[in-house]
N, C-alpha and C positions, 0 to 999 in steps of 0.2 A: 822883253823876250820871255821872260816867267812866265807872264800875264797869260802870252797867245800860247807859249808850251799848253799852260793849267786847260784851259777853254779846251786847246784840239783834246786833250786826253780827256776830258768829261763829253766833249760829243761824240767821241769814238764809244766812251759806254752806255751813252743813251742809244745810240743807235742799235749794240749787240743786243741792250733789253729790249726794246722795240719790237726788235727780229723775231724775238722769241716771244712774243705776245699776238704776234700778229698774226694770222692763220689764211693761206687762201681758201676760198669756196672748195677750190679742188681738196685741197689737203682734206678739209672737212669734211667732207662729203666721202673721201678717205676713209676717215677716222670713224664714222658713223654709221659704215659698211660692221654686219655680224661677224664674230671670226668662223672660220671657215669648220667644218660639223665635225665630228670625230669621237671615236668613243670614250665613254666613260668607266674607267675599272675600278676595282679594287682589289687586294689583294685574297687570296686562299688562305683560311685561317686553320690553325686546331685550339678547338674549345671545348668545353662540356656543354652537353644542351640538356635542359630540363625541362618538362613539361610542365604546367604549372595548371591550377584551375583555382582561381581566385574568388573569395567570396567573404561577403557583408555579414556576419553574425549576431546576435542578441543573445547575450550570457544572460540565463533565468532560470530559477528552480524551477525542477519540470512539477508536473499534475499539482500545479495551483489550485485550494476549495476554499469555500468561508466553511467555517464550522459555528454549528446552529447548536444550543443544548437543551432540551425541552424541560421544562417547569413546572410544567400544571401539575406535578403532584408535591408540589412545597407547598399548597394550603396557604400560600402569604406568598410577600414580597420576594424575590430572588433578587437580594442583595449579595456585588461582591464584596467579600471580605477576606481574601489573600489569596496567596499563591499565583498572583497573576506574572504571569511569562514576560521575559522580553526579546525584543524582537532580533530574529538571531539564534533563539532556545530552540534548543533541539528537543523534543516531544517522543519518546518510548514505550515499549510496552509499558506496561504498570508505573507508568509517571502521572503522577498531578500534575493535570492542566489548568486548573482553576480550584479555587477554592468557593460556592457560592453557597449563605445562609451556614456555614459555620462546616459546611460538610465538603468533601472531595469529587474533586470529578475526574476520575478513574480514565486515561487510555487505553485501551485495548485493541490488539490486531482484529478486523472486522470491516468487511465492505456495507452489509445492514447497518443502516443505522438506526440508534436505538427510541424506539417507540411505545413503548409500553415497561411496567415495573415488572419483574422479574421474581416469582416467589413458588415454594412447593408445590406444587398442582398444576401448572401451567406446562404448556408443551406447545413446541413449533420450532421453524427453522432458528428464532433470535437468540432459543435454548442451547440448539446445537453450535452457534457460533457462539457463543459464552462457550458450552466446555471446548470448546477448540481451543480460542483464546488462553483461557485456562492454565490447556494443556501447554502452551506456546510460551507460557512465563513458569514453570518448572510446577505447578498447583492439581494435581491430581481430579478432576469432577465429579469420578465414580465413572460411571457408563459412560464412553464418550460417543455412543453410536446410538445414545438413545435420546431421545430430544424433550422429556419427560423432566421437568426440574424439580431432583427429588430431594433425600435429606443429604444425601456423598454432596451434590452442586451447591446447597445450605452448605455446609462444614470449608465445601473449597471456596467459597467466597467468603468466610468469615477471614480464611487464610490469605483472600486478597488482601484485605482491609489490615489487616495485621502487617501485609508485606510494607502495604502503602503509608502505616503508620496512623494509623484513624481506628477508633473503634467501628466496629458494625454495628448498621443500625440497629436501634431496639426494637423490641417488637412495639403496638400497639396496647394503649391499655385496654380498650378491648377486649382487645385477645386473652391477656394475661384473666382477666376476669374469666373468659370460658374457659380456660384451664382450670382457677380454682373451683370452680363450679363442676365441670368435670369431674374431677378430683372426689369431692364428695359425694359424686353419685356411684364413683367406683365404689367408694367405702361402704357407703350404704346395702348395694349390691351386694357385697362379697360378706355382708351382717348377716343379708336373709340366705342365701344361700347356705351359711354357717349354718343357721335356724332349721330350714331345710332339708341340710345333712341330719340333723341331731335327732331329728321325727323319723328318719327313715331307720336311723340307727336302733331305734330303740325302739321303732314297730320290727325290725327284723329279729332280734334279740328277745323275743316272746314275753311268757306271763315272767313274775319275780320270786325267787324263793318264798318270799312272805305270801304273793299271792296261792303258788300250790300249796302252800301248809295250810292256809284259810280251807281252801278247798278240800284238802284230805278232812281237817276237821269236819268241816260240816256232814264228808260220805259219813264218819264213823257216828256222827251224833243221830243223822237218820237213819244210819242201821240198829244203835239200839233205842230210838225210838218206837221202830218196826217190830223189837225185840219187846221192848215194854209192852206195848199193844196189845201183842199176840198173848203175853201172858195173860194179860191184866182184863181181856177181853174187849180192848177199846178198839179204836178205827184205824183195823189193819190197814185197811186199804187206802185211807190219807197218810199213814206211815210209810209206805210203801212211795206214793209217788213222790214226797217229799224226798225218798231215797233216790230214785231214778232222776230227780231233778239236780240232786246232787253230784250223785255219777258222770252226770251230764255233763255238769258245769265243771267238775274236776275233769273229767277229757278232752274240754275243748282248750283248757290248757296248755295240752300236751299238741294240740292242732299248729302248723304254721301258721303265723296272721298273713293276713292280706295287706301287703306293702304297695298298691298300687296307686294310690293316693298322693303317698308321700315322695315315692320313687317319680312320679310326677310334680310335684309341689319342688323337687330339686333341678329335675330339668329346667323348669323356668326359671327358678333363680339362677342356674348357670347361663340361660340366656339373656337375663338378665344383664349378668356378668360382663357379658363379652360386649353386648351393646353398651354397654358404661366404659369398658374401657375402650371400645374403636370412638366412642368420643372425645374420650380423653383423647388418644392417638393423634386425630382430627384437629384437638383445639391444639395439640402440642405444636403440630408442623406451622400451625398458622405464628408461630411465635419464633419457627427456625427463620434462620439471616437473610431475609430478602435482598435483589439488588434493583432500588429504586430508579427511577427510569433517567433521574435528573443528575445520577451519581456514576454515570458511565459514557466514555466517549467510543463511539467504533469506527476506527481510523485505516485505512488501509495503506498497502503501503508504507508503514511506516521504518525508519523512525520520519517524522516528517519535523521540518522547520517554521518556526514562526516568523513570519513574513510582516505581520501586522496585526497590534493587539486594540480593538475597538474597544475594550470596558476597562475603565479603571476600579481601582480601590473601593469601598462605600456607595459605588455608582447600582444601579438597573440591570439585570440583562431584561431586553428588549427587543434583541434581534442577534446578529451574528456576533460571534466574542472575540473571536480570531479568523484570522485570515493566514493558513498555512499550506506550504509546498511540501514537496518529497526532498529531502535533505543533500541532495544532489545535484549540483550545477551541471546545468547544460546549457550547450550553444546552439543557436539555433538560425539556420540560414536559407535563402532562396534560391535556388539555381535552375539555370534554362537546361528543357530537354536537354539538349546536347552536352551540357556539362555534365549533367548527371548522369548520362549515357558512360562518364569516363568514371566513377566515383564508386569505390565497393567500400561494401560494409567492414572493417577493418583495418582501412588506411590510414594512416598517419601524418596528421596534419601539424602545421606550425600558425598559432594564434600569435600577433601583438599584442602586446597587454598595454594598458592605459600609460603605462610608464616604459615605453618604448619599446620594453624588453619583451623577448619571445620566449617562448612558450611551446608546449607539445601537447594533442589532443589526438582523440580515437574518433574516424566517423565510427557512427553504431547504429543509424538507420539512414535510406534515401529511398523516398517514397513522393504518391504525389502530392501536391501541395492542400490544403482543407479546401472545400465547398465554395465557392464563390458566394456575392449575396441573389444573385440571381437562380441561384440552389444548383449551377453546374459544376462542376468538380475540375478545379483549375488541372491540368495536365492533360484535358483529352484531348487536347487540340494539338499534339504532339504526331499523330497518324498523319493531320493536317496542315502539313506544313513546322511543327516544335514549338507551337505558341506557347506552348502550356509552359508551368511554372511547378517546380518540384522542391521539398523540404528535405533537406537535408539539416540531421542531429549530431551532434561531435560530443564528447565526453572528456574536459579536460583532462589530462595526467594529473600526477601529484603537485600538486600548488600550498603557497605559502598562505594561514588565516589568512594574514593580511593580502596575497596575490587575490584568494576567495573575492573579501571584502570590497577591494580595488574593483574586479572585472564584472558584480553584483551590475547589473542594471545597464550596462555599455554595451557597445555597439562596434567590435570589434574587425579585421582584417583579419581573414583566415586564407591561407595556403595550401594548398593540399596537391603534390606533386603526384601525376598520374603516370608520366611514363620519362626515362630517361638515358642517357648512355651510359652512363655510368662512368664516366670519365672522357679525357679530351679526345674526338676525333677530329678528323676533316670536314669543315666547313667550310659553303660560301651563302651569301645572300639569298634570300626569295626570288629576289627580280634577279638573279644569276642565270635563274633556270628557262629555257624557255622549250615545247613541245617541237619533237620531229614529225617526220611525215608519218611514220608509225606511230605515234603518238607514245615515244621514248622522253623520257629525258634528257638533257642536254647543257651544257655550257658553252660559252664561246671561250676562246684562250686567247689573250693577245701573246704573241711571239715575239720575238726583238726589242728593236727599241729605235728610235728617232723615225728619220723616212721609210727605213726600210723596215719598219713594224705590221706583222700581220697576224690576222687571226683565225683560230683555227675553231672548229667546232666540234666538242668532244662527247661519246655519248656517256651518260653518269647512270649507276644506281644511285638512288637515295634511298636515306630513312628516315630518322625522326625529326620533326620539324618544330622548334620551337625558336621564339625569344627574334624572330623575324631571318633565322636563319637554317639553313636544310643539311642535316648528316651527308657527305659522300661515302658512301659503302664502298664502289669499284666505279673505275672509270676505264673505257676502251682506249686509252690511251695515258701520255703523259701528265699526270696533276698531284701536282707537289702545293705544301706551303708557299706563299710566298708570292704562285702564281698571279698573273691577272686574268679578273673574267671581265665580263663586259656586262653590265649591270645596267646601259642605257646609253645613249649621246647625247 
């Protein structure tokens, strides 16, 4: 009896599983029917919406150059031998940038760059941007409106060389020889001249007491010769002229000489003079402080960064030494017409840094983007439909060295919020909205709930639209939080 109980109760539950496994056609065909269409909502939110315009950056010092140092008046080898930067170094007015053949190579504010050696006599624009320069590291030039490199532009580069810790060049031995050479002929000069003077002095200063006494003698001995004669019955008459000759020669004594000889003989030595010493003058300046062509950098911009030092130690220069930026990180980005269309010069952006953390920057230019290679100018094609492509420049805020060092070279996410509510309002969906016959805006509202749910259509302002959802301003009817719109079936 167990036996037939156990058996009926186990085919009693093979059968209910059966049941439930087994499916008819109909059921099926049931089951395989769509459900029936009806809409789809969600509910009416209040959120904050911001506007965002998202962009790819390149963190790089701006106005990257090589810098080249010209040579050819070092007479030999331009070997380095110190002062070489590293990379990183920040570069200043009157900083050594290099040290090459035992001498300095001088930075100075200056977009020319330097071409030729610099010495008293010469004049041009490279003269005026020396005293500019100059004047720009606290060094006085003399005339700074004159472009004339005179002895003041000599004295205020000696005072570079001084700032920078170098002596200034020497002169030429050369030179030094036509100075003492110089020198002597002044001396010699200002001898005859003396000489000169001494003849004029002493032709104007007449006969000499010893000379009129000669003279009175000789009237009185041929008056009494005249007087012997006459007694004696000899030859009045050679007594006589002998007296007249004496007379003579005693008044021409008394005569002014004629100094025009000597009063000339001085002019010339004094011209002499002056041509001995404008050459001295001449050979002196050749001996004031040049500034040779290979002992100054003119950097614009500055201060600028060393980005990368191509010469080492004991090495050649041969070509460029360095490779330097403007000391200022900047980011630098692509964006289409229409972004840039939202983006002013002044907005405030928010960068990711390599280390996840954010970050705050300035745009501070948005323009179009450089020359294609085909030579057209990427952004025209913005008239034509917005193809074009525009650059936009950001200027980090204050950052850490190490944030600097970090963001050097990366390829950043920048933010830059263009417009926003300013706090939560009412929201619904994009696909919430749909146009009326006036071409209004619109939502549908479902009302109730189970069968007897229905919907209404309400007309909506809107306004800002971001983050895939639309501001409600005002609605001509009912629209609360919470509501349903209908966003699809």
């Amino acid at each position: 009896m167990w036996f037939v109980a156990g058996v009926a109760v186990l085919s009693l539950v093979a059968g209910i599983v059966v049941s439930r496994l087994v499916v008819s056609p109909a059921q099926a065909a049931a089951d395989a029917e769509p459900p029936q269409a009806g809409p789809i909502t969600v509910p009416v939110e209040r959120r904050a919406l911001d506007n965002d315009v998202t962009l790819r950056a390149d963190a790089t010092y701006d106005d990257a150059v090589s810098v080249k140092i010209e040579t050819g008046d070092l007479g030999g080898p331009a070997v380095v031998t110190g002062q070489v930067p590293e990379v990183g170094a920040e570069l200043g007015p009157a900083n050594v940038a290099l040290e090459i053949a035992g001498r300095p190579v001088i930075v100075l504010p200056g977009e020319l760059p330097a071409y030729r050696s610099l010495r008293v006599g010469v004049s041009g624009p490279d003269v005026l941007q020396l005293k500019a320069a100059l004047s720009a590291v606290g060094i006085d030039p003399g005339r700074a409106d004159s472009d004339l490199y005179d002895a003041a532009t000599a004295t205020a580069v000696e005072k570079l060389y001084a700032q920078v810790g170098y002596p200034a060049p020497s002169a030429e031995e050369e030179a030094a020889l036509a100075v003492s050479s110089a020198r002597e002929g002044v001396r010699a000069a200002e001898d005859a001249l003396d000489g000169a003077r001494a003849a004029l002095t002493a032709a104007q200063s007449g006969a000499s007491d010893v000379e009129k006494l000669q003279a009175d003698n000789a009237v009185r001995a041929a008056e009494r010769a005249v007087a012997a004669a006459q007694a004696d019955g000899g030859d009045v008459a050679g007594a006589q002229d002998e007296l007249r000759l004496a007379q003579a020669q005693r008044a021409e004594l008394d005569r002014p000489r004629e100094t025009a000889a000597e009063s000339a003989g001085v002019e010339s030595a004094r011209r002499q003079l002056g041509d001995a010493q404008q050459a001295l003058e001449e050979a002196r300046t050749q001996t004031l402080t040049a500034l040779p062509v290979s002992e100054v950098l003119f950097l614009a911009g500055l201060p600028r960064r060393v980005d990368e030092v191509l010469v080492e130690r004991g090495g050649t220069v041969e070509g460029p030494v360095l490779s330097v930026s403007g000391a200022t990180l900047v980011l630098e980005a692509s964006a289409s017409a229409s972004d840039a269309e939202l983006l002013e010069v002044g907005a405030t952006a928010t960068l990711t840094l390599p280390d996840d953390t954010e970050a705050t920057a300035t745009v501070t230019a948005v323009g179009p983007a450089a020359a294609s290679k085909d030579g057209e100018q990427e952004g025209q094609g913005d008239e034509q439909g917005g193809a074009g492509r525009y650059t936009v420049t950001l200027a980090p805020d204050a950052l850490t060295p190490e944030q600097v060092t970090a963001l050097q070279g990366q390829n950043v996410r920048v933010r830059v919020p263009v417009s926003s509510t300013g706090g939560e309002v009412l929201a619904v969906p994009l696909a919430a909205l749909t146009a009326g016959p006036g071409g209004e805006s619109r939502v549908e509202v479902r009302r109730g709930s189970g069968q007897d749910a229905t919907t209404e259509l309400v007309d909506v302002e809107t306004g800002l639209a971001a983050e895939g959802f639309v501001e409600i301003v005002s609605a001509d009817g009912e629209l609360d939080e919470g509501d349903l719109v209908v966003v699809g079936e």
